[in-house]
Rosetta silent file (secondary structure, phi, psi, omega in degrees, C-alpha in Angstrom):
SEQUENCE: XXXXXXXXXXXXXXXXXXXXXXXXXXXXXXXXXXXXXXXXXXXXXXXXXXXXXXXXXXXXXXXXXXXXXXXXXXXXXXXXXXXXXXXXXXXXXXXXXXXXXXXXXXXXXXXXXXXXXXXXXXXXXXXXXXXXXXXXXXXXXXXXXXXXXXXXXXXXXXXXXXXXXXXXXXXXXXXXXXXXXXXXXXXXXXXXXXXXXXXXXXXXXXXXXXXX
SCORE:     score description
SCORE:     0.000 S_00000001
   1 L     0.000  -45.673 -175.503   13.007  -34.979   12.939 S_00000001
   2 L   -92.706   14.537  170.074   13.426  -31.264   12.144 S_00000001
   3 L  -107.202  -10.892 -177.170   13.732  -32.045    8.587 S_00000001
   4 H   -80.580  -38.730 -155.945   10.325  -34.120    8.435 S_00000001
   5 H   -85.434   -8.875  173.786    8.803  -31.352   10.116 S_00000001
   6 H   -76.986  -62.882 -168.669   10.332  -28.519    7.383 S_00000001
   7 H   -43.481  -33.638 -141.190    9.007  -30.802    4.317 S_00000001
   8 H   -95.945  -95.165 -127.515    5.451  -30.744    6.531 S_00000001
   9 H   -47.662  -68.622  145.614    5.882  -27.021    6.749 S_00000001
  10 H    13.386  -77.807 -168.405    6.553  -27.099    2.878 S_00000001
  11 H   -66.237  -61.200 -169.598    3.949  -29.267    2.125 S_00000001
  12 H   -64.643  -55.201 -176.980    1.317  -27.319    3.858 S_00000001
  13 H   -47.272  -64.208  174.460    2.367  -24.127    2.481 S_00000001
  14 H   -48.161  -36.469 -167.556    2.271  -25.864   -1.516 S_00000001
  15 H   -75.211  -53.919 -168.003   -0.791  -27.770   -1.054 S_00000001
  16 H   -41.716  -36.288 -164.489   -2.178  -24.025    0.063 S_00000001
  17 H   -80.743  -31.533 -166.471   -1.112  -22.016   -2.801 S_00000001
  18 H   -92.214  -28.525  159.545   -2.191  -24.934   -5.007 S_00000001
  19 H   -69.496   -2.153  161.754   -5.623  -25.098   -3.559 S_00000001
  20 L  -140.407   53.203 -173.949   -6.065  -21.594   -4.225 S_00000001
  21 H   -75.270  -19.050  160.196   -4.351  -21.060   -6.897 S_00000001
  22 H   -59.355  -42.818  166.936   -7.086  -19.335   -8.860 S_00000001
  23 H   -61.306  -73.338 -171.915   -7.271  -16.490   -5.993 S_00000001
  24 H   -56.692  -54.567  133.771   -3.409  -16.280   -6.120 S_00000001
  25 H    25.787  -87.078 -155.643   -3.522  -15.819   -9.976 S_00000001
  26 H   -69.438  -43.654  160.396   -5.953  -12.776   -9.857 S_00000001
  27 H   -68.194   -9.388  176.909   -3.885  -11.382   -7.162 S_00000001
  28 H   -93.244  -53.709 -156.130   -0.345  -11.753   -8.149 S_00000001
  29 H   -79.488  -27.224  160.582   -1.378  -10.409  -11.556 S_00000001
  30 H   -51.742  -74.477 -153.597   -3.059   -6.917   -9.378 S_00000001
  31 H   -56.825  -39.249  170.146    0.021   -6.776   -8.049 S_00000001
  32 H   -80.944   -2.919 -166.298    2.086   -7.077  -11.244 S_00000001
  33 H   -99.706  -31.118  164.537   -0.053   -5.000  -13.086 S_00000001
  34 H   -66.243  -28.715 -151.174    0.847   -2.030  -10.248 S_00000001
  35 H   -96.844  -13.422 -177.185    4.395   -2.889  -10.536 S_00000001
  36 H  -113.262   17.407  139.179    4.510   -2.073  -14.621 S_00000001
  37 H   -99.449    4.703  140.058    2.466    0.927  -13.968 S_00000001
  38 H   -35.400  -62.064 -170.754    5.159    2.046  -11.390 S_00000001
  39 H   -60.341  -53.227 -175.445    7.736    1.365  -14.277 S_00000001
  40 H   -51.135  -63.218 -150.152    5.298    3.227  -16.993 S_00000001
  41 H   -50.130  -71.066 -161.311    4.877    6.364  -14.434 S_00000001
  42 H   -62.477    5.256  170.996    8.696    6.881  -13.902 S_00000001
  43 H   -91.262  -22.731  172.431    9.108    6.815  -17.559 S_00000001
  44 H   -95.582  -13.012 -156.619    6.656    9.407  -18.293 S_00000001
  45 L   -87.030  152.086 -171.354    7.373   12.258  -15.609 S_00000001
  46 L   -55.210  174.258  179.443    8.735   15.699  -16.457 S_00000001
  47 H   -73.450  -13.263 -161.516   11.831   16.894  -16.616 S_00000001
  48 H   -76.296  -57.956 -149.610   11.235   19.186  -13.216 S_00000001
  49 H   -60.525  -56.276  166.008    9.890   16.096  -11.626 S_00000001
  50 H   -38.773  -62.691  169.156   13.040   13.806  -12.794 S_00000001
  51 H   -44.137  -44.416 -166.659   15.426   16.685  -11.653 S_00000001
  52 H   -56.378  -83.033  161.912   13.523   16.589   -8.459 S_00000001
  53 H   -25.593  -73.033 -174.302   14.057   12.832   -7.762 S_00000001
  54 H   -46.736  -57.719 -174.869   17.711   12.868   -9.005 S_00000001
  55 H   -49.925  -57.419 -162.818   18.640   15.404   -6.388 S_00000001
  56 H   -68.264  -35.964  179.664   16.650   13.603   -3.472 S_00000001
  57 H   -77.775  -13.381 -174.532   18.437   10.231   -4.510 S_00000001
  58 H   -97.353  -16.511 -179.195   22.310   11.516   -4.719 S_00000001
  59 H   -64.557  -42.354 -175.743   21.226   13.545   -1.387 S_00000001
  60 H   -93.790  -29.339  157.971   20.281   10.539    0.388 S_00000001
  61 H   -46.867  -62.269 -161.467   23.644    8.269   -1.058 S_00000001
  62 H   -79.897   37.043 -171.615   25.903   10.902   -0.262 S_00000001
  63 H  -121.839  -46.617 -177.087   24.271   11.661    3.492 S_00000001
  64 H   -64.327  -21.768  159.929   24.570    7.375    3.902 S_00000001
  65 L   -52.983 -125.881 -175.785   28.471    7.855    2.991 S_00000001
  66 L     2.449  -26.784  174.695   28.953   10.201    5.224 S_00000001
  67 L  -164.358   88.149  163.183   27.127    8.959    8.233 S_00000001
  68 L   -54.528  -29.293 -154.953   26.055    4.887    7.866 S_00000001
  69 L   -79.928  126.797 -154.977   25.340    4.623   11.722 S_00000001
  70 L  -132.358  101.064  163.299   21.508    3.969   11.823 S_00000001
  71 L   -27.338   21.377 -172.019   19.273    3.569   14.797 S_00000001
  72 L    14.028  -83.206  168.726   18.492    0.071   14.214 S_00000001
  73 H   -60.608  -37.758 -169.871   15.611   -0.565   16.788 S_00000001
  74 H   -53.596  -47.236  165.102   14.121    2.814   16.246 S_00000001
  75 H   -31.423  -51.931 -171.315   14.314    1.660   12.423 S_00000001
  76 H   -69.285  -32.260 -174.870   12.923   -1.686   13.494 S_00000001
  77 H   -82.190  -45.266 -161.571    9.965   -0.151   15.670 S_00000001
  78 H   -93.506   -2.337  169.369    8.806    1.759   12.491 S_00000001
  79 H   -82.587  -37.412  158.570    9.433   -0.758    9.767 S_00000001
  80 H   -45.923  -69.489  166.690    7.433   -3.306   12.268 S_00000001
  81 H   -52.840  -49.779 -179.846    4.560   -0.818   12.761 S_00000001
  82 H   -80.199  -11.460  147.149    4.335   -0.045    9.427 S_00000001
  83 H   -37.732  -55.845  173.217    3.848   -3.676    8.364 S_00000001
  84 H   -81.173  -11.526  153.792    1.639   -4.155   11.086 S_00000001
  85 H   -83.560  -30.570 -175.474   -0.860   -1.573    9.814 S_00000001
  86 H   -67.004  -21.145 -174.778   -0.898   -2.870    6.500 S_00000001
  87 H   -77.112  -24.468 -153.129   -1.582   -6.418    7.719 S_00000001
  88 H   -96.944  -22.720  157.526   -4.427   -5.131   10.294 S_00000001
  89 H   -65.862  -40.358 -172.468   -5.950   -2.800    6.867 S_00000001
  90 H   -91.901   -5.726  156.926   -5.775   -5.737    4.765 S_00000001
  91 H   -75.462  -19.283 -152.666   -7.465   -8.176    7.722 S_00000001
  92 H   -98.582  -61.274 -165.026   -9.972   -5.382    8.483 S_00000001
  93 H   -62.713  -28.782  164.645  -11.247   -4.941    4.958 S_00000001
  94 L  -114.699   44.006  166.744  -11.169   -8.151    4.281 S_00000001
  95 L   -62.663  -49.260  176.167  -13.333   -9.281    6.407 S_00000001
  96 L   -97.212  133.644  164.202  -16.140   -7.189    5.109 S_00000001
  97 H   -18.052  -58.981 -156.802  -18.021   -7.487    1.468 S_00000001
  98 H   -84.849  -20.161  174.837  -17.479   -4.221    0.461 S_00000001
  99 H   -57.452  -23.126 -149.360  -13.494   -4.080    1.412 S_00000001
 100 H   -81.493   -0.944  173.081  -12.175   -6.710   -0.928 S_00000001
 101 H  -112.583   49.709  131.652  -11.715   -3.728   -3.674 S_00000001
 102 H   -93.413  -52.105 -175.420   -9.183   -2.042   -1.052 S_00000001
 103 H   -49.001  -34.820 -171.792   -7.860   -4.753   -0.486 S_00000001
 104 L  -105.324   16.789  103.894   -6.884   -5.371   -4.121 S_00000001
 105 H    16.806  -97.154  171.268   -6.210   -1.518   -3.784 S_00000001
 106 H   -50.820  -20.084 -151.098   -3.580   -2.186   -1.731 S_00000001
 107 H   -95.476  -75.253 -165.525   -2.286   -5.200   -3.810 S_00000001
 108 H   -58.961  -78.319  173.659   -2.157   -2.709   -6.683 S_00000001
 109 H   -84.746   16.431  157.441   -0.104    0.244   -5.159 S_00000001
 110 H   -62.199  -62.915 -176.251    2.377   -1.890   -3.179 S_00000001
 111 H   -31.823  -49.261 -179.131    2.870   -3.074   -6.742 S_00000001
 112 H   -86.864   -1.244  167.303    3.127    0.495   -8.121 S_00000001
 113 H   -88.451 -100.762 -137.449    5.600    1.613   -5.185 S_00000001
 114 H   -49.773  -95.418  171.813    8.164   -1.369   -5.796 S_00000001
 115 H    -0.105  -88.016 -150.191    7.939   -0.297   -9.846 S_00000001
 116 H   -63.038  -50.806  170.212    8.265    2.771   -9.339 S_00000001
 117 H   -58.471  -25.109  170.422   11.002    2.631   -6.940 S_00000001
 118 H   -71.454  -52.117  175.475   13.227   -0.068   -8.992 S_00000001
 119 H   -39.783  -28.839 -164.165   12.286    2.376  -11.967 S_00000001
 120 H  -109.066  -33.495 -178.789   13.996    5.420  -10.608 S_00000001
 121 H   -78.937  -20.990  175.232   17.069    4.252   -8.984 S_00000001
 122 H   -87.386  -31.438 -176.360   18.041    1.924  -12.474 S_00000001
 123 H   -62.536  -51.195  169.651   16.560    4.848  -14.487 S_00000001
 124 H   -86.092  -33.085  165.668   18.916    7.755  -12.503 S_00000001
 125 H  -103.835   20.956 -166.581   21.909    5.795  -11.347 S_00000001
 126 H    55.156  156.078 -159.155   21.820    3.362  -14.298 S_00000001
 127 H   -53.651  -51.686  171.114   21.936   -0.388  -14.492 S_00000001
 128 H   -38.339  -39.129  179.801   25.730   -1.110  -13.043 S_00000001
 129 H  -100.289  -42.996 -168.080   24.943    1.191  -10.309 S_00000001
 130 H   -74.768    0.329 -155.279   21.165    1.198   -9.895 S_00000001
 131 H   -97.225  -45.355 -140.615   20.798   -2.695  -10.151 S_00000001
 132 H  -113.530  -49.737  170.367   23.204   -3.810   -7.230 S_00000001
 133 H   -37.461  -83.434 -179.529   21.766   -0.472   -5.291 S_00000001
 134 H   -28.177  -54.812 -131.781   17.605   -2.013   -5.752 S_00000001
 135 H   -67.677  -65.254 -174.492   19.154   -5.863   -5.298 S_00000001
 136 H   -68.277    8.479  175.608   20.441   -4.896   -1.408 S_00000001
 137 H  -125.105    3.020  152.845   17.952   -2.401   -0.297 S_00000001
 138 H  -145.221   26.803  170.376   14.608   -4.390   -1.084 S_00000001
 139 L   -73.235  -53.497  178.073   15.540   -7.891   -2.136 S_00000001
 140 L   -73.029  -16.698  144.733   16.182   -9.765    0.766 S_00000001
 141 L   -44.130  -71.508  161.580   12.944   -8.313    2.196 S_00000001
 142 H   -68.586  -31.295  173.833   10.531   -8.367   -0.397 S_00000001
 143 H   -73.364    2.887  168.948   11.090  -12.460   -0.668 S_00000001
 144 H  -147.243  -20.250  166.501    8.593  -12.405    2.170 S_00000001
 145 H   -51.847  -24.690  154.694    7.322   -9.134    2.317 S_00000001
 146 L   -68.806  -50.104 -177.413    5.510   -9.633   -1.240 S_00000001
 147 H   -84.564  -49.018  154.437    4.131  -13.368   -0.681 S_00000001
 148 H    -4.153  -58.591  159.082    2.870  -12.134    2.607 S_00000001
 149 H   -64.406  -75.438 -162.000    0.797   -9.236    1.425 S_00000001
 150 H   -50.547  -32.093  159.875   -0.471  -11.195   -1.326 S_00000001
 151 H   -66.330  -35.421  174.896   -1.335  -14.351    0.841 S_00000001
 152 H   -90.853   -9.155  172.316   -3.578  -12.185    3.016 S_00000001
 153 H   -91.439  -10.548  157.548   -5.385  -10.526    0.321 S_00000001
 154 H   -50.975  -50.550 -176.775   -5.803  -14.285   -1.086 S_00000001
 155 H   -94.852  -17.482  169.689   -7.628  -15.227    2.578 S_00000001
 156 H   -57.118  -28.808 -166.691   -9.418  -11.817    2.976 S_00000001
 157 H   -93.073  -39.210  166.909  -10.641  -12.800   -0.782 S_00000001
 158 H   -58.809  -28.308  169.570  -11.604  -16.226   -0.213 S_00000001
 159 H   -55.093  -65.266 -172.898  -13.406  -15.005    3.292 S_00000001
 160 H   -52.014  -34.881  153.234  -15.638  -12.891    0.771 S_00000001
 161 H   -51.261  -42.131  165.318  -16.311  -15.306   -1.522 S_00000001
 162 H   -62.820  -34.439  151.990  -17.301  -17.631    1.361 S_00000001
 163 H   -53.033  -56.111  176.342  -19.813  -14.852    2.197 S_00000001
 164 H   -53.656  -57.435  158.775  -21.180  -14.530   -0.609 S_00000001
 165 H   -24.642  -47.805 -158.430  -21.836  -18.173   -0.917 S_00000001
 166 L  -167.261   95.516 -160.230  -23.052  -19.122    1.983 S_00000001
 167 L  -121.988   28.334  162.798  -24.272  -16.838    4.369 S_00000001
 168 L   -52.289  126.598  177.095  -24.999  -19.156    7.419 S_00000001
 169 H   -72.468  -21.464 -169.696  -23.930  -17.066   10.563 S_00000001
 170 H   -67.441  -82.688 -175.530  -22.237  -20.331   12.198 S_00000001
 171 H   -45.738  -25.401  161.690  -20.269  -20.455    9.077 S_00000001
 172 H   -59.423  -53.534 -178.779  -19.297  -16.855    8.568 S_00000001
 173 H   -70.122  -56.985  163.787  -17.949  -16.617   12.002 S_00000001
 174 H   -11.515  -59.460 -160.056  -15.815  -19.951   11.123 S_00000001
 175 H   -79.388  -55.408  148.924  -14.104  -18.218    8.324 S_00000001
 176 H   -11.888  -87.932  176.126  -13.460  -15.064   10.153 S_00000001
 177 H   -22.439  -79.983 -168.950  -11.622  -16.996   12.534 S_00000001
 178 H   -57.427  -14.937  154.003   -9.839  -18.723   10.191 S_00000001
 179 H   -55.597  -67.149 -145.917   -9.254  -15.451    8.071 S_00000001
 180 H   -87.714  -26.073  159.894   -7.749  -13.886   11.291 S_00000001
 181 H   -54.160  -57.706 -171.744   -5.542  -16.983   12.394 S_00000001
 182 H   -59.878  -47.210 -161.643   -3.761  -16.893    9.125 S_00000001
 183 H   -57.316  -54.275  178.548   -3.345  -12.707    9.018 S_00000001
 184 H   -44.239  -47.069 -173.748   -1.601  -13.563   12.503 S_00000001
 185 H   -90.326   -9.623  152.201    1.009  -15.741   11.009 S_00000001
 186 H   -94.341   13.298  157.382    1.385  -13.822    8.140 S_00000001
 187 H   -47.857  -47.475 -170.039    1.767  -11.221   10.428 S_00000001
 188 H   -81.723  -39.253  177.939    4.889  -13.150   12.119 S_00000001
 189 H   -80.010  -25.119  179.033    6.421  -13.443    8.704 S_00000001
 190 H   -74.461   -3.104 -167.713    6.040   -9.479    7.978 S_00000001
 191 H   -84.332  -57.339  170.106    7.665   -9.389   11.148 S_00000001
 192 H   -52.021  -32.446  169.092   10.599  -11.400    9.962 S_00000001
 193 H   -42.609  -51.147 -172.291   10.482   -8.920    7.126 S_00000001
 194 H   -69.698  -36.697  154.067   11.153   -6.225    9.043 S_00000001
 195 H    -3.557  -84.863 -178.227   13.952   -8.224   10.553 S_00000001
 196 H   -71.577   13.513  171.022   15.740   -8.827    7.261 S_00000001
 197 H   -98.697  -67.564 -165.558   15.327   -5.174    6.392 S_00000001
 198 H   -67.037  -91.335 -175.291   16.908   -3.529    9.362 S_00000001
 199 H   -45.529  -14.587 -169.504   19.597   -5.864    9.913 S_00000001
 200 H  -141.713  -59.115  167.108   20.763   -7.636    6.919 S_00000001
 201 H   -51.710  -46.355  175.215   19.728   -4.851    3.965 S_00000001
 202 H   -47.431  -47.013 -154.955   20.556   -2.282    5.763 S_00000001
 203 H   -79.094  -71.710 -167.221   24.146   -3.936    6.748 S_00000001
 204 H   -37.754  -55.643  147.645   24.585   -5.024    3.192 S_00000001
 205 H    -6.489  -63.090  179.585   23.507   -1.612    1.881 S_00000001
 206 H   -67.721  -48.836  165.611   26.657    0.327    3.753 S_00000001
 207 H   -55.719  -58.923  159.040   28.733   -1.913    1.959 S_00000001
 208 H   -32.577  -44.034 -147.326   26.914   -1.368   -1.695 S_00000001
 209 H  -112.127   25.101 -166.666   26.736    2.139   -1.467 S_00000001
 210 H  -105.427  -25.969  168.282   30.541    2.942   -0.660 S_00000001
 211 H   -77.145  -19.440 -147.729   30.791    2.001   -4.508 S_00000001
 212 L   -92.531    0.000    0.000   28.095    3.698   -6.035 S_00000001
């Protein structure tokens, strides 16, 4: 029984992504197009800037030696919150016409934060160190924190198009709805994000960084 209903889950999820697979396209490729201008940036910055960086990253290993023990929920309330504004900016904007180029905004420097951030830690502690550093402190995260964003800027983009289109009020208000039903439940999964951040990167992370 609770395996028919995981293929159903499955199912529903694949048929979505395949019925909008055009939206998910244009939005995956915003996102990747932030994540190699992330890469580009930390390859071009000065030497001051680099120096800068190095210092802040060997500051914050050797402070995580020295004292792993981590507020967890406090961690948890602000990893949570800050999820939860980003879902309720990208629901807000895309609701309205003129938001959907925040929305792909946003799409675009999530993209260029993850770049940039893989970029500095393989770039300053090198691959051997910097690789196994990235993989446990945004991997296990980022497998739902990434389809997540990009699924609501998929139904915020598909709301607008539906505006444009058809601009029946009966029908507008439909889509809303149905905009703001999904942003809740991807809402539930950024939740889980935060989850698998505090608790499981985090754990993994004190072990990783006793090597590096």
């Amino acid at each position: 029984m609770r395996k028919t209903r995981d293929f159903k889950i499955f199912r529903i999820i694949r048929e979505h992504v395949i019925n909008n697979s055009k939206e998910y396209i244009i939005v995956a490729l915003i996102f990747i197009i932030g994540l190699f201008i992330g890469v580009l940036f930390v390859n071009n910055i000065q030497e001051a800037q680099r120096a800068e960086i190095t210092s802040y990253l060997n500051n914050f290993i050797s402070k995580f030696k020295e004292n792993s023990n981590i507020d967890n929920m406090e961690l948890l309330k602000e990893t949570i919150g800050q999820n939860f504004l980003i879902a309720v900016v990208i629901w807000f904007f895309g609701t309205t016409v003129i938001g959907i180029p925040v929305v792909f905004g946003i799409i675009l420097y999530r993209g260029f934060c993850l770049g940039y951030t893989i970029a500095v830690c393989v770039s300053i502690l090198g691959i051997s160190k910097g690789l196994p550093f990235v993989l446990s402190s945004l991997l296990l995260q980022n497998i739902l924190f990434i389809p997540a964003i990009l699924a609501l800027a998929v139904s915020g983009f598909k709301l607008y198009k539906s505006i444009v289109k058809n601009q029946k009020k009966e029908n507008v208000k439909l889509e809303i709805l149905r905009h703001t039903v999904f942003s809740l439940i991807m809402l539930i999964v950024l939740a889980i994000s935060a989850l698998a951040e505090v608790f499981l990167s985090t754990n993994i992370l004190k072990i990783i960084i006793k090597y590096l």
